[in-house]
C-alpha positions as CSV (number, residue, x, y, z in Angstrom):
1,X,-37.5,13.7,-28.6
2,X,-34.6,12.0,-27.0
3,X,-30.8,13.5,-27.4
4,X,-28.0,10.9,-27.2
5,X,-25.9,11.7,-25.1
6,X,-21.8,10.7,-24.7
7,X,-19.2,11.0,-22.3
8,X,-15.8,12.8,-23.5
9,X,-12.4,11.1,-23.5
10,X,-11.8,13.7,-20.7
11,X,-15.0,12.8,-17.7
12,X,-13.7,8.9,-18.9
13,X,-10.4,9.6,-17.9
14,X,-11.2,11.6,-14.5
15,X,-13.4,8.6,-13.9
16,X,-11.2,6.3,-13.9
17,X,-8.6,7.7,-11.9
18,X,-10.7,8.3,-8.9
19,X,-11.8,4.9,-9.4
20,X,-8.2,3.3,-9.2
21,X,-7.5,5.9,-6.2
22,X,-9.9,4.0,-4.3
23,X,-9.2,0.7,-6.1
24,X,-5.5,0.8,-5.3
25,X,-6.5,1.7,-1.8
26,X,-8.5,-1.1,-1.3
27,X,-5.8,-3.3,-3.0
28,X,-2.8,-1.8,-0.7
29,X,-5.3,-2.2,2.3
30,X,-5.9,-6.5,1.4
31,X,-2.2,-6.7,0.1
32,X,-0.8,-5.4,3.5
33,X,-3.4,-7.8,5.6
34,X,-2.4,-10.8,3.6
35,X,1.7,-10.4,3.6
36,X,2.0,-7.8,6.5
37,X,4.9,-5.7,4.7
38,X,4.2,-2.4,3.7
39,X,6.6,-3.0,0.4
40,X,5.0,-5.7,-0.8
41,X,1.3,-4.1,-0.7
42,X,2.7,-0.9,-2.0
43,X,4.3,-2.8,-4.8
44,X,1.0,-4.8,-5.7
45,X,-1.1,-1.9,-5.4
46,X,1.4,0.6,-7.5
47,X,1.4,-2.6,-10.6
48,X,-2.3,-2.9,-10.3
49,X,-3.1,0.4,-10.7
50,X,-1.6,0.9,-13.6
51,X,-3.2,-1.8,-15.6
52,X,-6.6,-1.7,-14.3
53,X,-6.4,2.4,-15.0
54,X,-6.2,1.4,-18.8
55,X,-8.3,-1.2,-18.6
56,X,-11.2,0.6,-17.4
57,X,-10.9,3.5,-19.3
58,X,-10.9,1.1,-22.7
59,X,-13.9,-0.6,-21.1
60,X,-15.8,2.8,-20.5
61,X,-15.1,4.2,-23.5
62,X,-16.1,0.6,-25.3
63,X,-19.5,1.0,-23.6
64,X,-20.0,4.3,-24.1
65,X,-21.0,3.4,-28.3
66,X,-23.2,0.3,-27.5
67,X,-26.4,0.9,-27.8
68,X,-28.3,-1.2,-25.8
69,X,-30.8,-0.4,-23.3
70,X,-29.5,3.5,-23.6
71,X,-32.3,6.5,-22.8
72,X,-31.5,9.6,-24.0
73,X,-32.3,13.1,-21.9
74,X,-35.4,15.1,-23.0
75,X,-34.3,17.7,-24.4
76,X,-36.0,21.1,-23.9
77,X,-34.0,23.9,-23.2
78,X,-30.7,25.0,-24.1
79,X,-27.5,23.5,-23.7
80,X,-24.1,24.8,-22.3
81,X,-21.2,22.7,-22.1
């Protein structure tokens, strides 16, 4: 027997903040290379973190009811969540 299983709005949330922490990083790291002011990358990196936070987080949780090529867990024992 396979159990579906789903992520909450919650773990899709937490995911994607400590996605965009090392997103924004890696933006503020490239921004700085590119223009050499601290300001600048910090500004870039602050605006694109924002918007790719959302974005994410709308694209996780559109995933997360399409079916395709999903396995379930076998499910044998009990469950605590």
């Amino acid at each position: 027997m396979f159990i579906r299983t789903r992520e909450s709005h919650f773990r899709s949330m937490v995911k994607a903040v400590s996605w965009r922490i090392t997103g924004s990083f890696d933006t503020f790291v490239l921004s700085f290379i590119f223009t050499g002011s601290v300001k600048v990358a910090g500004s870039i990196a602050d605006a694109e973190a924002v918007t790719k936070m959302i974005l994410y987080y709308l694209h996780e949780r559109a995933w997360s009811v399409i079916r395709w090529d999903q396995q379930g867990q076998t499910g044998g024992g009990s469950s605590s969540s």
